[in-house]
PDB file of N, CA, C and O in Angstrom:
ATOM      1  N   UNK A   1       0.827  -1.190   0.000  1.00  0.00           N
ATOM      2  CA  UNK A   1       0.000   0.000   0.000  1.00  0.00           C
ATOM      3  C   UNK A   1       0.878   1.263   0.000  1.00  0.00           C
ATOM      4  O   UNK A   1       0.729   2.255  -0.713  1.00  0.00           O
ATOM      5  N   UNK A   2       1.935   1.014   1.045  1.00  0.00           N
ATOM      6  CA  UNK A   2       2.819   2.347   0.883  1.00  0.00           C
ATOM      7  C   UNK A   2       3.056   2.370  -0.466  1.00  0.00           C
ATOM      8  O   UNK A   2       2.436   3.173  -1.163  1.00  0.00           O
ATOM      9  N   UNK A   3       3.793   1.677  -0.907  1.00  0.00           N
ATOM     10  CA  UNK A   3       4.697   1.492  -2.156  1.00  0.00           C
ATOM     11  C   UNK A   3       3.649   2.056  -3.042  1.00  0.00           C
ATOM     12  O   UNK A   3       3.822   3.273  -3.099  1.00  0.00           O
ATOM     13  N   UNK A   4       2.749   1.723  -3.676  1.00  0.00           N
ATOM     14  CA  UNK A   4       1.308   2.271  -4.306  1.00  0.00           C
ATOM     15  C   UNK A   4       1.128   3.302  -4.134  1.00  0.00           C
ATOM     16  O   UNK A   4       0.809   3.915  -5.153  1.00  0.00           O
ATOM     17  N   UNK A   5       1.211   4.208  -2.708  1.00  0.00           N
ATOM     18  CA  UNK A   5       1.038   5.560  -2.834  1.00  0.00           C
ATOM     19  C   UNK A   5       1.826   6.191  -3.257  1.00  0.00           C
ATOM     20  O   UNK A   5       1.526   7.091  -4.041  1.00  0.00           O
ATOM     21  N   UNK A   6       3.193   5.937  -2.874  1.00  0.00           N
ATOM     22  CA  UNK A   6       4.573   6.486  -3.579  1.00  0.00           C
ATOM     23  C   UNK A   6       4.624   6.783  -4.978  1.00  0.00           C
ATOM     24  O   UNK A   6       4.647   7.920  -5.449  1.00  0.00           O
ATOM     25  N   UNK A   7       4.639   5.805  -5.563  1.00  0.00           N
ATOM     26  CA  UNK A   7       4.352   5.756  -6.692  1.00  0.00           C
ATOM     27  C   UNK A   7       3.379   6.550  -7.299  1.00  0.00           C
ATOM     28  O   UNK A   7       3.730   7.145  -8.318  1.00  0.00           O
ATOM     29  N   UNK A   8       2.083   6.712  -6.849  1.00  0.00           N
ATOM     30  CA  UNK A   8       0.906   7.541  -7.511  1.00  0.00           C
ATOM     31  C   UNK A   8       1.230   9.070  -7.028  1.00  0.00           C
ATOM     32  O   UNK A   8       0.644   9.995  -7.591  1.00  0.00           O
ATOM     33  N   UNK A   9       2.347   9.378  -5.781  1.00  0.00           N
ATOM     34  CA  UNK A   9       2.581  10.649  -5.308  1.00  0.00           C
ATOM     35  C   UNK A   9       3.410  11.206  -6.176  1.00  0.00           C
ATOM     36  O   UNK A   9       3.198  12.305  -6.688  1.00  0.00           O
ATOM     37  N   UNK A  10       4.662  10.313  -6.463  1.00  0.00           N
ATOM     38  CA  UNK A  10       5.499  10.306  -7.830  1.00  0.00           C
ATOM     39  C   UNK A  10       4.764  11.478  -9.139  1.00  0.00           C
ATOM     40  O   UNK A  10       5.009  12.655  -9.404  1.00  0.00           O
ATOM     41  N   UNK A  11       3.788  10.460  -9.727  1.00  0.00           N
ATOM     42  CA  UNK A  11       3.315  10.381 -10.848  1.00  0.00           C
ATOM     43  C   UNK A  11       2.670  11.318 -10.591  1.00  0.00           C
ATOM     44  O   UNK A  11       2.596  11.905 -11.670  1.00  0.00           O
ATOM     45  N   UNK A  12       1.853  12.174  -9.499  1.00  0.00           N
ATOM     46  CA  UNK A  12       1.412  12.857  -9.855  1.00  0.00           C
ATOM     47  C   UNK A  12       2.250  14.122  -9.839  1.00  0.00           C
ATOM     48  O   UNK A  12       1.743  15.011 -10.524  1.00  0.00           O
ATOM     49  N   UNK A  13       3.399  14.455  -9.243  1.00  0.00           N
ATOM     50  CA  UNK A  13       4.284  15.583  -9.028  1.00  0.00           C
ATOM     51  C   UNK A  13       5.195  15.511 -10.478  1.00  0.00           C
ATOM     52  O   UNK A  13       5.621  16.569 -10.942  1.00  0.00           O
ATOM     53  N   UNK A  14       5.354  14.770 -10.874  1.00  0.00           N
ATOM     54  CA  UNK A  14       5.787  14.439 -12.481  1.00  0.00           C
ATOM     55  C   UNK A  14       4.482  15.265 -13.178  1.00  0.00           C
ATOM     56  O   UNK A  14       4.933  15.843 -14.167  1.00  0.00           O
ATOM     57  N   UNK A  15       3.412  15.467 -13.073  1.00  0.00           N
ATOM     58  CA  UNK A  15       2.649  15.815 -14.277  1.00  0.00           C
ATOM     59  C   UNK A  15       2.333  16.895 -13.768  1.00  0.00           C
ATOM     60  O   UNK A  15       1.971  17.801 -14.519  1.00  0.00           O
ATOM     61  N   UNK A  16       2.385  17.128 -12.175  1.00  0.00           N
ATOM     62  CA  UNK A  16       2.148  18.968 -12.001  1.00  0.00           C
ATOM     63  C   UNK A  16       3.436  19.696 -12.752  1.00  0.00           C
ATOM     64  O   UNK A  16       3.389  20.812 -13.268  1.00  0.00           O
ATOM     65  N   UNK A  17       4.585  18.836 -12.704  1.00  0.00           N
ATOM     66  CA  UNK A  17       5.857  19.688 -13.146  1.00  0.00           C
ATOM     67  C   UNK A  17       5.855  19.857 -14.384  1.00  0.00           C
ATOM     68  O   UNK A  17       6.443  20.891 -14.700  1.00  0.00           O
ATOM     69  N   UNK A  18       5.293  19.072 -15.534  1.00  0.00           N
ATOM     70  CA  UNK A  18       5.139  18.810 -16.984  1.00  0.00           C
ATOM     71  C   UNK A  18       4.118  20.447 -17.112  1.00  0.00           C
ATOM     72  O   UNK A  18       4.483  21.572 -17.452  1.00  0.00           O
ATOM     73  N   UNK A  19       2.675  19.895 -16.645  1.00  0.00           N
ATOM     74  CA  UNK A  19       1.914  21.050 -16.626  1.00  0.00           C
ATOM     75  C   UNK A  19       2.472  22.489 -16.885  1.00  0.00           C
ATOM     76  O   UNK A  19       2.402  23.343 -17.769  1.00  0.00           O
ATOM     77  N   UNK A  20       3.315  22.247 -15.137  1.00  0.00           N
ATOM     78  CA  UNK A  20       3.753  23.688 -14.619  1.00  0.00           C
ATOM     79  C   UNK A  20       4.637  24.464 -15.623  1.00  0.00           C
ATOM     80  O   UNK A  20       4.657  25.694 -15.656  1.00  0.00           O
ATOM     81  N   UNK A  21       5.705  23.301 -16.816  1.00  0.00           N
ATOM     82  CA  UNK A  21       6.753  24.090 -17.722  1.00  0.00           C
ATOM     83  C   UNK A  21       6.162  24.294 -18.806  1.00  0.00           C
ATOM     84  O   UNK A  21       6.756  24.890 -19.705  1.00  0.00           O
ATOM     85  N   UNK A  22       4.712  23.798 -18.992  1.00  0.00           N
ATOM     86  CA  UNK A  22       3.871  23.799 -20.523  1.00  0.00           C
ATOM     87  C   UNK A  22       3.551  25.413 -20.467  1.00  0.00           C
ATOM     88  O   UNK A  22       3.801  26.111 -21.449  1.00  0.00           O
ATOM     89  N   UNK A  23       3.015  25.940 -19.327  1.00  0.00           N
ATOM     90  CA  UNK A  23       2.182  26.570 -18.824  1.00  0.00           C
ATOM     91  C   UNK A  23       3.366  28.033 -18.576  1.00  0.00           C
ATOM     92  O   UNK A  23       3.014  29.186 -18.826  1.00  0.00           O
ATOM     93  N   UNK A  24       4.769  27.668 -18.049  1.00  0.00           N
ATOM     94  CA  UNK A  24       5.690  29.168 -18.242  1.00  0.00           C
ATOM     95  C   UNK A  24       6.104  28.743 -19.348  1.00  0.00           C
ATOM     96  O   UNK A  24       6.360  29.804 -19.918  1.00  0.00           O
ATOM     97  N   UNK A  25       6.419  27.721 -20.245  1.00  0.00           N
ATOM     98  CA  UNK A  25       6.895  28.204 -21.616  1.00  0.00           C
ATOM     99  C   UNK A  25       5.878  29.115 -22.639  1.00  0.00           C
ATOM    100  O   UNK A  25       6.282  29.934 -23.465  1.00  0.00           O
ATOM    101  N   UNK A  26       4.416  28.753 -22.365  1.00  0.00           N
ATOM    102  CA  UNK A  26       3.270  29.435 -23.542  1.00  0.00           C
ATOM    103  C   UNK A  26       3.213  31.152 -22.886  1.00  0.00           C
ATOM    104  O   UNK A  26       3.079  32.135 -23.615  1.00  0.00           O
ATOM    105  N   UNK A  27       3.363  31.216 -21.207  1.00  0.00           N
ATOM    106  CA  UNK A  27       4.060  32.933 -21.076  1.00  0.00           C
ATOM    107  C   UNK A  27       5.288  33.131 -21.840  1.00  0.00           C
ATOM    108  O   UNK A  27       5.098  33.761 -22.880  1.00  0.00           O
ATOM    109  N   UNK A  28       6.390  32.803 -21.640  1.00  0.00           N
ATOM    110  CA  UNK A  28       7.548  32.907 -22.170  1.00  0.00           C
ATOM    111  C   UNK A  28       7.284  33.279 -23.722  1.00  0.00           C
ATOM    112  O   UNK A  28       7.398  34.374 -24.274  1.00  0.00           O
ATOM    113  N   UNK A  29       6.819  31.775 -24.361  1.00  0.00           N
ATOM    114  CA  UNK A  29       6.641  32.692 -25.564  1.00  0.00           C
ATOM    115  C   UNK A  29       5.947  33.399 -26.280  1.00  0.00           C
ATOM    116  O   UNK A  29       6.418  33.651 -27.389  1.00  0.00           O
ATOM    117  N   UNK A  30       4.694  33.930 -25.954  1.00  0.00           N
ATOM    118  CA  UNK A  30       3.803  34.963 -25.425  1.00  0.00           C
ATOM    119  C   UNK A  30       4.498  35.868 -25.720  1.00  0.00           C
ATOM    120  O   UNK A  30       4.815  36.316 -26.821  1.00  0.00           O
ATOM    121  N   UNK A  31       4.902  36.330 -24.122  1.00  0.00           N
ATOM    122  CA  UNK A  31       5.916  37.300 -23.957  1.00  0.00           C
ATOM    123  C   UNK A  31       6.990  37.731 -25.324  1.00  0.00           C
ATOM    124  O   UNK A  31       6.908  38.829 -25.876  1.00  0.00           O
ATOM    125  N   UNK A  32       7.944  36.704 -25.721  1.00  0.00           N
ATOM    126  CA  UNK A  32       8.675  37.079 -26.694  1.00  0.00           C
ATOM    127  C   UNK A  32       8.229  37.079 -28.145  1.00  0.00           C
ATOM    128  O   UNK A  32       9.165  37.164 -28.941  1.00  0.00           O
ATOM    129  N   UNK A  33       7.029  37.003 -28.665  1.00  0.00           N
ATOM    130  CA  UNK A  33       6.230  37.149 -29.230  1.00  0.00           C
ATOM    131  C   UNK A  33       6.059  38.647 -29.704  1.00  0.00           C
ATOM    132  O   UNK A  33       6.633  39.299 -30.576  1.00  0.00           O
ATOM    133  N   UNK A  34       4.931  38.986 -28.693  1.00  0.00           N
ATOM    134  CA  UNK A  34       4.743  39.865 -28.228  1.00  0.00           C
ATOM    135  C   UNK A  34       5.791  41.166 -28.949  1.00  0.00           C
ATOM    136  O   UNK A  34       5.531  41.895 -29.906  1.00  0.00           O
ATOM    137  N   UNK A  35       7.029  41.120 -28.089  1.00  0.00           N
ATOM    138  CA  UNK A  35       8.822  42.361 -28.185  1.00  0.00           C
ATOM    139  C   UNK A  35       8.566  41.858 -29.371  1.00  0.00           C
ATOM    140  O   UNK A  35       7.709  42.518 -29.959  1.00  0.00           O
ATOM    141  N   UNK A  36       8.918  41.060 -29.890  1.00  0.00           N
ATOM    142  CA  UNK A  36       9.434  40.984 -31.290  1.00  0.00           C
ATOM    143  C   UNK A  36       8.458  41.544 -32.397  1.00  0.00           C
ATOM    144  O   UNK A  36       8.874  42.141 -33.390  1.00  0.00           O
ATOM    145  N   UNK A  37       7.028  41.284 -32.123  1.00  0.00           N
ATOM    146  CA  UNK A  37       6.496  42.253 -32.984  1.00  0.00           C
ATOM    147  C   UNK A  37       6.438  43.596 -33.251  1.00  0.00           C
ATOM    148  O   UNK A  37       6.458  44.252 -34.292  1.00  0.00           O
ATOM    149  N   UNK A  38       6.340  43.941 -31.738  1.00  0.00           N
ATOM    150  CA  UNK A  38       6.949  45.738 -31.300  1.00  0.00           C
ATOM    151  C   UNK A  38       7.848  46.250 -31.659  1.00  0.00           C
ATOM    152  O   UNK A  38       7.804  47.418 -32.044  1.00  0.00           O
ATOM    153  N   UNK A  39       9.261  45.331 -31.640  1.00  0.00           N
ATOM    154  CA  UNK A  39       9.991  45.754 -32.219  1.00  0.00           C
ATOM    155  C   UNK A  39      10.293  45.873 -33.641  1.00  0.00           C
ATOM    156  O   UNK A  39      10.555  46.966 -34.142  1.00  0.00           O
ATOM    157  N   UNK A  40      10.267  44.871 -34.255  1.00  0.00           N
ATOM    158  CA  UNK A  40      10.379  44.878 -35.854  1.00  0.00           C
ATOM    159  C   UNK A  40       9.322  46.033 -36.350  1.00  0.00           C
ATOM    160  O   UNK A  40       9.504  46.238 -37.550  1.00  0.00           O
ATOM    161  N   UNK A  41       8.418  46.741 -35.884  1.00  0.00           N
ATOM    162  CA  UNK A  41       7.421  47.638 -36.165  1.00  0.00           C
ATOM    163  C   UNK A  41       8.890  48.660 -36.936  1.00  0.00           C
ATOM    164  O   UNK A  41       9.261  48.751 -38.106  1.00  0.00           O
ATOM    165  N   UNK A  42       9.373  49.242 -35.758  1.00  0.00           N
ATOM    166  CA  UNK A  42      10.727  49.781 -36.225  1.00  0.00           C
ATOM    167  C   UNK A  42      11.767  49.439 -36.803  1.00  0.00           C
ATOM    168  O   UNK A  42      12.280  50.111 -37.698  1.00  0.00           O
ATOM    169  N   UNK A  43      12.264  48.254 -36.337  1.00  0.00           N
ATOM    170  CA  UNK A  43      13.766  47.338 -36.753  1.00  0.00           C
ATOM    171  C   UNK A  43      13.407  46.508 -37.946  1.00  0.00           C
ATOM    172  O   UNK A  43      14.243  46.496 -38.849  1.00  0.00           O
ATOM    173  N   UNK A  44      12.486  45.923 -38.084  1.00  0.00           N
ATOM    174  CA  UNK A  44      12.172  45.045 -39.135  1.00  0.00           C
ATOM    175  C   UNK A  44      12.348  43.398 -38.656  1.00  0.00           C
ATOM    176  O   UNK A  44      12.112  42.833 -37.588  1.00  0.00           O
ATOM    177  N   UNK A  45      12.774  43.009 -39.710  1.00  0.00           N
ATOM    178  CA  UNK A  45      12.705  41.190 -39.388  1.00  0.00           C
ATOM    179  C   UNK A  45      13.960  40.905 -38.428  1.00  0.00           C
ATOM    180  O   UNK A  45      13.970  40.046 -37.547  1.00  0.00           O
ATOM    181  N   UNK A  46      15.020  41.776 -38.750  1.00  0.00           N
ATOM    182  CA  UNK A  46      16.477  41.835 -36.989  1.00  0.00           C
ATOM    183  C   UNK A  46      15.966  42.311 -35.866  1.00  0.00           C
ATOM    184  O   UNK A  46      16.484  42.112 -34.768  1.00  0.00           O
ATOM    185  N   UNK A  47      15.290  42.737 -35.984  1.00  0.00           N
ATOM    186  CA  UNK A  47      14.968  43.368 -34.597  1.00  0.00           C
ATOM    187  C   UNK A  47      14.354  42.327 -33.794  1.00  0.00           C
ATOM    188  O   UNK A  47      14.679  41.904 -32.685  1.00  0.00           O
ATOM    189  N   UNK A  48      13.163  41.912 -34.762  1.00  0.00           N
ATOM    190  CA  UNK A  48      12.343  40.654 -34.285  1.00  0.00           C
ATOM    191  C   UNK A  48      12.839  39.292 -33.877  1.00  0.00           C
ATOM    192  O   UNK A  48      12.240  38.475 -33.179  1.00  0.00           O
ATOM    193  N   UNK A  49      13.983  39.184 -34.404  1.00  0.00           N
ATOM    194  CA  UNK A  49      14.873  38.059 -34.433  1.00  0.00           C
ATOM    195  C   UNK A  49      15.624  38.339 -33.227  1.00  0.00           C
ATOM    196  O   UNK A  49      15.530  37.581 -32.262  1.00  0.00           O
ATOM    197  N   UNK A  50      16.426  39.459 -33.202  1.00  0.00           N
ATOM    198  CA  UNK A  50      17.196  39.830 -31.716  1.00  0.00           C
ATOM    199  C   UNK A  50      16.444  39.808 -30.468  1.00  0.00           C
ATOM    200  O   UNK A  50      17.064  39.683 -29.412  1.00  0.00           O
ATOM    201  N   UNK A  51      14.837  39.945 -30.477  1.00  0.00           N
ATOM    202  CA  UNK A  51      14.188  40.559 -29.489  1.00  0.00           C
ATOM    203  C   UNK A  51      14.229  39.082 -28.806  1.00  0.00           C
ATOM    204  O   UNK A  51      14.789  38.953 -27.718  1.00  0.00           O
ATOM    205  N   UNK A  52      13.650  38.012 -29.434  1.00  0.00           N
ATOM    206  CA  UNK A  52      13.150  36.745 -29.546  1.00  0.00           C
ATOM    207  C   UNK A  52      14.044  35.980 -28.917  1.00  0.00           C
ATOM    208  O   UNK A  52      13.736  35.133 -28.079  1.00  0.00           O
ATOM    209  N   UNK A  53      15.394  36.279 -29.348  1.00  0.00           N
ATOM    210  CA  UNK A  53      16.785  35.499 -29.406  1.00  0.00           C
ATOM    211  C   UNK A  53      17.370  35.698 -27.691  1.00  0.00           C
ATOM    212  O   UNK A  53      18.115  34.928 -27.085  1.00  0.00           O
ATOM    213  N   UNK A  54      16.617  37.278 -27.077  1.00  0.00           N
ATOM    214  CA  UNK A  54      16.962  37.789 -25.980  1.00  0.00           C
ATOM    215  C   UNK A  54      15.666  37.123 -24.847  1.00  0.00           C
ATOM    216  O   UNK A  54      15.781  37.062 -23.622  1.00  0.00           O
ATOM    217  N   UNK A  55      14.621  36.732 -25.555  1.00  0.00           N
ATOM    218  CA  UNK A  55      13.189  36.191 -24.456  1.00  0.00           C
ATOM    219  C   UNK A  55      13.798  34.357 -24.598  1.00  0.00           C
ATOM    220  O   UNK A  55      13.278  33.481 -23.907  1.00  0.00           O
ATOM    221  N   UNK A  56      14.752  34.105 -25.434  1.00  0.00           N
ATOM    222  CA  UNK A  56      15.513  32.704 -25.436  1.00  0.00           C
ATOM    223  C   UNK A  56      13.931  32.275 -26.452  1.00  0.00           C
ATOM    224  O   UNK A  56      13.165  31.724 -25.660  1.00  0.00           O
ATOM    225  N   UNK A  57      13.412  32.344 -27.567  1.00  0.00           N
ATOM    226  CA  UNK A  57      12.774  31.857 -28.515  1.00  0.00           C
ATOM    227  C   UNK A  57      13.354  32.044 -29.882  1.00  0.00           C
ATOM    228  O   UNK A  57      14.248  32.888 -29.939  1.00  0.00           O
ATOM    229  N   UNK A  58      13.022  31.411 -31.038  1.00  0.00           N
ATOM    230  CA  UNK A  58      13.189  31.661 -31.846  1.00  0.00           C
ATOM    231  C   UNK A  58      12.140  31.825 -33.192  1.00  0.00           C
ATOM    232  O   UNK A  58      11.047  31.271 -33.075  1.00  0.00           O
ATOM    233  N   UNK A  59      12.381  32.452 -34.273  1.00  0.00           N
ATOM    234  CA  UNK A  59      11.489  33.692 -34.957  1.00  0.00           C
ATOM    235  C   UNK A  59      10.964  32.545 -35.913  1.00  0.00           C
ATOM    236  O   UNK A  59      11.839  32.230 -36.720  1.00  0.00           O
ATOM    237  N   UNK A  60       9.735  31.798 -36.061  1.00  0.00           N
ATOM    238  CA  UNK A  60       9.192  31.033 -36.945  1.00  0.00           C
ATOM    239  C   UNK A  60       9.074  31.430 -38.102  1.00  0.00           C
ATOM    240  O   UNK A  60       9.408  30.783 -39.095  1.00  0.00           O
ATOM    241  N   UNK A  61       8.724  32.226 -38.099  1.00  0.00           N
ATOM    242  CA  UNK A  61       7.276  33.098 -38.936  1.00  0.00           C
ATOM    243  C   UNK A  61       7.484  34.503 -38.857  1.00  0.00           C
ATOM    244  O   UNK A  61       6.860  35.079 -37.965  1.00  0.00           O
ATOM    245  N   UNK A  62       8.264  35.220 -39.634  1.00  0.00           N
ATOM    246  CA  UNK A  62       7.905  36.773 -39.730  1.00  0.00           C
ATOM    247  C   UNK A  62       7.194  37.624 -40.839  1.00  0.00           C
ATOM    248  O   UNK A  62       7.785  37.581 -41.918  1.00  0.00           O
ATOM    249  N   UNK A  63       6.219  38.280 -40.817  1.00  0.00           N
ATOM    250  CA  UNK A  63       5.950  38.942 -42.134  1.00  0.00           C
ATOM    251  C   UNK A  63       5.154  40.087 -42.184  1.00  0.00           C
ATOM    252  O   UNK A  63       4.083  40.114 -41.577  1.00  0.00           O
ATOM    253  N   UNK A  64       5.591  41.127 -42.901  1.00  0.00           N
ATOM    254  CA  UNK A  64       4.248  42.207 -43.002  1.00  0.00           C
ATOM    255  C   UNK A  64       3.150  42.192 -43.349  1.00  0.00           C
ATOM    256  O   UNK A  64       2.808  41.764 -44.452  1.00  0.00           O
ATOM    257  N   UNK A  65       2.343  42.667 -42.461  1.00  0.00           N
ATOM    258  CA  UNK A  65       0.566  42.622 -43.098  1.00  0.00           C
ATOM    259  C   UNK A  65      -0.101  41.721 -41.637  1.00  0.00           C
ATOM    260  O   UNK A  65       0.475  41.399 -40.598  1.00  0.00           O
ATOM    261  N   UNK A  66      -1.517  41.501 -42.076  1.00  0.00           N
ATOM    262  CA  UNK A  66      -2.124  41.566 -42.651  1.00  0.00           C
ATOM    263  C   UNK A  66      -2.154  43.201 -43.365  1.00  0.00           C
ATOM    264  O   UNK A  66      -1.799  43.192 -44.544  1.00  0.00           O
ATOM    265  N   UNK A  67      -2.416  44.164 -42.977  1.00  0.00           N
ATOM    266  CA  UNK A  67      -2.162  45.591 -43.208  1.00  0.00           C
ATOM    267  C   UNK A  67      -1.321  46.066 -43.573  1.00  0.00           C
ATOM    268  O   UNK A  67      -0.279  45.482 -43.277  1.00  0.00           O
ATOM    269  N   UNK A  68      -1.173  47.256 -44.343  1.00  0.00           N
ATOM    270  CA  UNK A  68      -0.042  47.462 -44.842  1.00  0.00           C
ATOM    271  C   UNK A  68       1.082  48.574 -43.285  1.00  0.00           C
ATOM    272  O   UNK A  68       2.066  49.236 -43.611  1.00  0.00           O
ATOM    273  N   UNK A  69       0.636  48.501 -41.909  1.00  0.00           N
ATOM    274  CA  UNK A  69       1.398  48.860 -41.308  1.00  0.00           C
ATOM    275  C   UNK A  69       1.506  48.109 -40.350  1.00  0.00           C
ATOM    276  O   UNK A  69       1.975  48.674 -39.363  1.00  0.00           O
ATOM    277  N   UNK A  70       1.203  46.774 -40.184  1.00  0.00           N
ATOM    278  CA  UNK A  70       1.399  45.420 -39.123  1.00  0.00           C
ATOM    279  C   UNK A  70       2.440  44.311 -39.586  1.00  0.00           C
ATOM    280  O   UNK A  70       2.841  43.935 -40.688  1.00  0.00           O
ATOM    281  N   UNK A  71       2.623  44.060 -38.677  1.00  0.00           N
ATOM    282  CA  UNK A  71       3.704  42.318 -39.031  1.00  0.00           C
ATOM    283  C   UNK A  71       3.095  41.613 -38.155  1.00  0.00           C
ATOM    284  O   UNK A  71       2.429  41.882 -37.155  1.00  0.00           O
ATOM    285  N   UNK A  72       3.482  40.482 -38.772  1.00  0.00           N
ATOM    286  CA  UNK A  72       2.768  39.159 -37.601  1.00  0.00           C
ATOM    287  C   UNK A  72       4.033  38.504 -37.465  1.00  0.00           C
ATOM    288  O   UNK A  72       4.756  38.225 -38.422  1.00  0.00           O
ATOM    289  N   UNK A  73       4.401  38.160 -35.765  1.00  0.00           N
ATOM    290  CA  UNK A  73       6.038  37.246 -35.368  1.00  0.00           C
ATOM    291  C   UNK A  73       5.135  35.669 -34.768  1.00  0.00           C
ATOM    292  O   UNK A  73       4.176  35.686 -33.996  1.00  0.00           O
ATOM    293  N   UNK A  74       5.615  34.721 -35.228  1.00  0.00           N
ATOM    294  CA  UNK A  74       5.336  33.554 -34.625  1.00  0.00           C
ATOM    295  C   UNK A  74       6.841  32.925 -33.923  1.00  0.00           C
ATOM    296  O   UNK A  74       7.966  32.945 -34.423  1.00  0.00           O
ATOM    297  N   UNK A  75       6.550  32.564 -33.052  1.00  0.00           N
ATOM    298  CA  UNK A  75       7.734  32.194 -31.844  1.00  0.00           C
ATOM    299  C   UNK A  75       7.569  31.388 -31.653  1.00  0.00           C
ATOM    300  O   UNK A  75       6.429  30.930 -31.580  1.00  0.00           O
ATOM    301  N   UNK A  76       9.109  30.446 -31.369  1.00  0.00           N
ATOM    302  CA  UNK A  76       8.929  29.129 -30.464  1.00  0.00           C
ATOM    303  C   UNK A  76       9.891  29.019 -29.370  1.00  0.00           C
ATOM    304  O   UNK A  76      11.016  29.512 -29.299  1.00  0.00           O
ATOM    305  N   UNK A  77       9.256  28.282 -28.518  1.00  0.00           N
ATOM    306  CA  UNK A  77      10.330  28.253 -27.318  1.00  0.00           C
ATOM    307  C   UNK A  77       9.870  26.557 -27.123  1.00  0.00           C
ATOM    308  O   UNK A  77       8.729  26.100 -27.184  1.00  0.00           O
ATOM    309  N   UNK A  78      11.123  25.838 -26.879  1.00  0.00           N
ATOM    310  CA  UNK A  78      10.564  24.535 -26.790  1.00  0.00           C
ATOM    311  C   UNK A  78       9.740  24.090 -27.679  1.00  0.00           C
ATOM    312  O   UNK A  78      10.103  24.461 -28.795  1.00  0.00           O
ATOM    313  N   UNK A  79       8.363  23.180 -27.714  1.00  0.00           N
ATOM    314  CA  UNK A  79       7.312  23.034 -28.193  1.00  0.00           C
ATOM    315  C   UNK A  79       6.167  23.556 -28.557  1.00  0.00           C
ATOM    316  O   UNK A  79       5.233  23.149 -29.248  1.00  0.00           O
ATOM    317  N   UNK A  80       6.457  24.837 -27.796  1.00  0.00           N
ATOM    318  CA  UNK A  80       5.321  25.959 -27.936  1.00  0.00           C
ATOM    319  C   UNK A  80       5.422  27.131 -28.510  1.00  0.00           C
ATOM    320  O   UNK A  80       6.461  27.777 -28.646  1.00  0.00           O
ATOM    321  N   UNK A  81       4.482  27.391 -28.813  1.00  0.00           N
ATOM    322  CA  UNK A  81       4.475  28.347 -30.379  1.00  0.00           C
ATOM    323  C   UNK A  81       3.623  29.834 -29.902  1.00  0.00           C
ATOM    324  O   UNK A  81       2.811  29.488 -29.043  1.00  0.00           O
ATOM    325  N   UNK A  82       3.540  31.019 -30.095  1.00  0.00           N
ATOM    326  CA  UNK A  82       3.107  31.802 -29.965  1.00  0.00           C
ATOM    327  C   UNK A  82       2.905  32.822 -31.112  1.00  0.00           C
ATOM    328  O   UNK A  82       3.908  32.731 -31.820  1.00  0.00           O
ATOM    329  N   UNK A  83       2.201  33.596 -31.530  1.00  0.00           N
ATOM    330  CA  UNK A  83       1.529  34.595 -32.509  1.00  0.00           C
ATOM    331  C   UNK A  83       1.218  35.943 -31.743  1.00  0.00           C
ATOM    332  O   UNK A  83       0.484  36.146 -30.775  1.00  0.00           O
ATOM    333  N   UNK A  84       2.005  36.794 -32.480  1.00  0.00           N
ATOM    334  CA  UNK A  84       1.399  38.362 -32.166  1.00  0.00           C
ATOM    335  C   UNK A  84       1.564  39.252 -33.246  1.00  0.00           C
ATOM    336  O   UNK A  84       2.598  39.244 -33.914  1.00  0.00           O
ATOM    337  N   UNK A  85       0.568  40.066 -33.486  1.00  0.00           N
ATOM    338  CA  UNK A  85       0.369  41.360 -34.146  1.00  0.00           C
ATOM    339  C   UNK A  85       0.852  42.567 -33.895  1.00  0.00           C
ATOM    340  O   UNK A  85       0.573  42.855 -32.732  1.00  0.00           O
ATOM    341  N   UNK A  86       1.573  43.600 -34.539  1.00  0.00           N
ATOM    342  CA  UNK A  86       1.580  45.195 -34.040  1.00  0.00           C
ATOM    343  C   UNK A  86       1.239  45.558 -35.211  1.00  0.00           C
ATOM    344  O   UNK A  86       1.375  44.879 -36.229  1.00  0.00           O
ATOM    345  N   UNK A  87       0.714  46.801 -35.125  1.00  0.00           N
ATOM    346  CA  UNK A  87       0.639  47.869 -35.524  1.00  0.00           C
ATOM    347  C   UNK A  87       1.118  48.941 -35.450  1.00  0.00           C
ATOM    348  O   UNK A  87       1.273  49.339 -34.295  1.00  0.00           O
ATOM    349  N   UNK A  88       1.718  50.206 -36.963  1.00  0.00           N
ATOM    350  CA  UNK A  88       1.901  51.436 -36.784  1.00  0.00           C
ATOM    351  C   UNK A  88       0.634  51.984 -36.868  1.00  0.00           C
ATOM    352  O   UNK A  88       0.550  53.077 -36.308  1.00  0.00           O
ATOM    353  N   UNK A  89      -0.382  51.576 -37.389  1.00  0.00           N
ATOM    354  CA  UNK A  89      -1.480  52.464 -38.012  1.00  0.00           C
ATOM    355  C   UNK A  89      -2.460  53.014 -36.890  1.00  0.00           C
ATOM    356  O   UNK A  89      -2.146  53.098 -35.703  1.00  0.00           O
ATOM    357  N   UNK A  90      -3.869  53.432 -37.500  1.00  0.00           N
ATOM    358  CA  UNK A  90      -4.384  53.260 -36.129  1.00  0.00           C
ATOM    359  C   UNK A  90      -5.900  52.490 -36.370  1.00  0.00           C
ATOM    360  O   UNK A  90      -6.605  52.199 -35.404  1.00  0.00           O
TER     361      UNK A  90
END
């Protein structure tokens, strides 16, 4: 019976910890998401790349538009992927 609980105490602190890094990597790359679109607004596709490179992600996906004064940055950090928009316009 001990041994059984151990084990299921195990298993479950194994999947809060899995959870817990799923859960700061999709902030993380959020977050660097996020700079990198802000930035390339000004810097362009380096900027976005440096910003990304500094939140420890890297730049999937960069491109202008949908609009002609937005870019869209897709990020990855680990397994997880993130999308953000800026705008100059209004």
């Amino acid at each position: 019976m001990v041994t059984v609980a151990a084990v299921l105490l195990v298993a479950v602190a194994l999947a809060m910890a899995t959870m817990g890094r799923t859960a700061v990597d999709r902030t993380r790359a959020q977050t660097a998401a996020d700079a990198a679109a802000l930035a390339s607004l000004d810097g362009g596709r380096a900027a976005a790349h440096s910003l990304a490179h500094v939140h420890g992600a890297v730049v999937v996906t960069w491109f202008r538009g949908p609009g002609p004064a937005e870019v869209t940055v897709v990020v990855r950090i680990g397994e997880t992927t993130a999308t953000a928009r800026a705008s100059n316009g209004l």
